[in-house]
N, C-alpha and C positions, 0 to 999 in steps of 0.2 A: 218372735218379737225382736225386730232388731234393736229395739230399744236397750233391750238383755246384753244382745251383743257389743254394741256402742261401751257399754258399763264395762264389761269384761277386757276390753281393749284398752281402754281408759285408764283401768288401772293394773296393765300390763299382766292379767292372767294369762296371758298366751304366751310361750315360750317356742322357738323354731331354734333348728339345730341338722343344717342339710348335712350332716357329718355320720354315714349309718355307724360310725365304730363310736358315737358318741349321743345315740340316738337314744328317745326316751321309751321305755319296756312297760306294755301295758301286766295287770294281774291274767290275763290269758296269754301271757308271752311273747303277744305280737311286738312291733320294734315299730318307733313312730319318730318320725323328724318334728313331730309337734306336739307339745303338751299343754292343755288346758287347766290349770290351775287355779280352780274358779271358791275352793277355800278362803282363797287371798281374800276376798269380796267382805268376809267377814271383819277384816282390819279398815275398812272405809263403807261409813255411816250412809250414805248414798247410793253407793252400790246394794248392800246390804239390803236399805230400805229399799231397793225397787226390786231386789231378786222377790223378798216376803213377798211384796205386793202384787208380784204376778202371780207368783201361788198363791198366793189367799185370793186373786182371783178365778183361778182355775178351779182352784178346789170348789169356789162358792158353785161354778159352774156342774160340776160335777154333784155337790147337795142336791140342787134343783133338778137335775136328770133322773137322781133315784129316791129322790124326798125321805133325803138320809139326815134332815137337821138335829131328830132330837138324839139320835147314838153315836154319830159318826165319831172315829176316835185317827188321832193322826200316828202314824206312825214313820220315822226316820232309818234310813240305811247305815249302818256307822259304816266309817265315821265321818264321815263327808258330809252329808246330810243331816247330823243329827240337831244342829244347829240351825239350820231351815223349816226343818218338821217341828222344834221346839218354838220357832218363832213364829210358823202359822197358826199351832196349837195354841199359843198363850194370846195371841191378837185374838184370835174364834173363840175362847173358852171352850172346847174341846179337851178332854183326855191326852196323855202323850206317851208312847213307849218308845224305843230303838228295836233293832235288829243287832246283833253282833254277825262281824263273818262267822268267827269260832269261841265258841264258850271256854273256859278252863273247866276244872270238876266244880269248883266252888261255885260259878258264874251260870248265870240264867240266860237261854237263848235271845232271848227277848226281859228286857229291862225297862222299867216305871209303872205305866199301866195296867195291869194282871188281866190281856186277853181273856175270854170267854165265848165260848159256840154263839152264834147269832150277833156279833156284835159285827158292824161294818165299818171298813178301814180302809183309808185313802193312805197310800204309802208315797213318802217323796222322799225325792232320791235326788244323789248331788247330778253324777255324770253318767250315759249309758252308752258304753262300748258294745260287747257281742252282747250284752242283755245275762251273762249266769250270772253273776253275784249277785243282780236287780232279781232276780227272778227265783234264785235261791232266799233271796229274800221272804218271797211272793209266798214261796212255801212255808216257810216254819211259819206264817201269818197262818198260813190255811189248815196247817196240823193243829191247832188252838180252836178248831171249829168255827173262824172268824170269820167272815164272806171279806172281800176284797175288789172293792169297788172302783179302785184305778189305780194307775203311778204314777206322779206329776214330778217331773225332771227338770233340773236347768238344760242342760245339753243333752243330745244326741249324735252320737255318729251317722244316725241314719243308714246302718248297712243294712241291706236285706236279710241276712242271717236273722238279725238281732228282731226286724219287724216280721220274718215269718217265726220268730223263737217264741214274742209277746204272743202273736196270734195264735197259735198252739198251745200257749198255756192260757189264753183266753183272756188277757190283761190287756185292759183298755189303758195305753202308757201316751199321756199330753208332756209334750217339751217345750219350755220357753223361749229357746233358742236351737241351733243347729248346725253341722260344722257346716254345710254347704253355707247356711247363713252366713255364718263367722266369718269363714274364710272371704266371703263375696265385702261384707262389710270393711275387712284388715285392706284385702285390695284396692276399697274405694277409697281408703286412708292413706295410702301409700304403705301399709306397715309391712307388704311383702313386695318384691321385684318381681317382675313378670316371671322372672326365671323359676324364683320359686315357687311362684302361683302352680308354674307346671308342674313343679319336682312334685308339690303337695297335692295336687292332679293326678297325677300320677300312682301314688304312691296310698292314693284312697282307693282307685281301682283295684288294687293288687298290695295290699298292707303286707300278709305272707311273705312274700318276695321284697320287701324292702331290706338291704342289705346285703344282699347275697350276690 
């Protein structure tokens, strides 16, 4: 939805920085001259309301595929997301839990809603990179005996790792937006030079080798 995008530009979630010795470091290590800060969204009323509304779109789409109205329970990726999956759950009256990456001793993998076998679960998620932390996710959903019915994201990298990673673990993953998106939209704004159009061209091809 480039409307997503539009929103995200607007109020400067995107960050570039063609400087590799100064580049932003995803949680898989990769090194990126561009960083999506799409948290921010939450400090402007606007933005905010239209990310929910594309999810509580999606999701609605996603009830009606598997006429999941009367159990579905939402659940958020911390901590990016936990603010999104909160805000479609209380718009839907739905159930709500998070995910944590990692628990402490004291701390419950999964927090709010107390999971149980047969219960079906749309997961949203802020941003997805190679897809582990989204998909790690996906699991401790699935060790709860939960079925898990999709993952609705604001963004996607869109790399083929990540879409043959979903496909292998069998998760039906909808994004609102998209870097190719993004990036085509920044462009049509001026918010990049051509130059960098290519650098970040580039540098989507072969993220690995960015820096080196």
């Amino acid at each position: 939805m480039k409307e997503i995008a539009k929103q995200l530009l607007r109020i400067d979630a995107v960050r570039f920085n063609s400087n590799p010795q100064e580049s932003f470091t995803f949680t898989s290590g990769i090194k990126s001259p561009i960083y999506f800060d799409n948290r921010s969204a939450y400090g402007d009323i606007d933005a905010s309301n239209a990310i929910v509304a594309a999810l509580q779109s999606v999701v609605n789409d996603m009830w009606d595929a598997y006429d999941a109205h009367a159990d579905v329970i939402m659940v958020g990726v911390a901590t990016g997301a936990i603010g999104w999956g909160f805000g479609v759950a209380n718009f839907m009256g739905t159930p709500f839990s998070y995910v944590r990456a990692e628990a402490k001793p004291h701390e419950q993998k999964i927090e709010g809603y107390k999971l149980k076998p047969g219960d079906k679960v749309i997961i949203i998620e802020d941003l997805v990179a190679t897809g582990a932390s989204s998909l790690a996710a996906v699991e401790a959903v699935r060790e709860t005996g939960a079925e898990v019915l999709g993952m609705v994201a604001t963004m996607t990298y869109g790399w083929p790792r990540a879409v043959e990673a979903f496909k292998k673990a069998d998760v039906n993953l909808v994004t609102l937006t998209n870097y190719a998106e993004l990036v085509q939209v920044a462009m049509k704004q001026g918010y990049f030079s051509p130059e960098e159009g290519a650098l970040l061209d580039n540098w989507y091809k072969a993220p690995e080798n960015w820096g080196e």
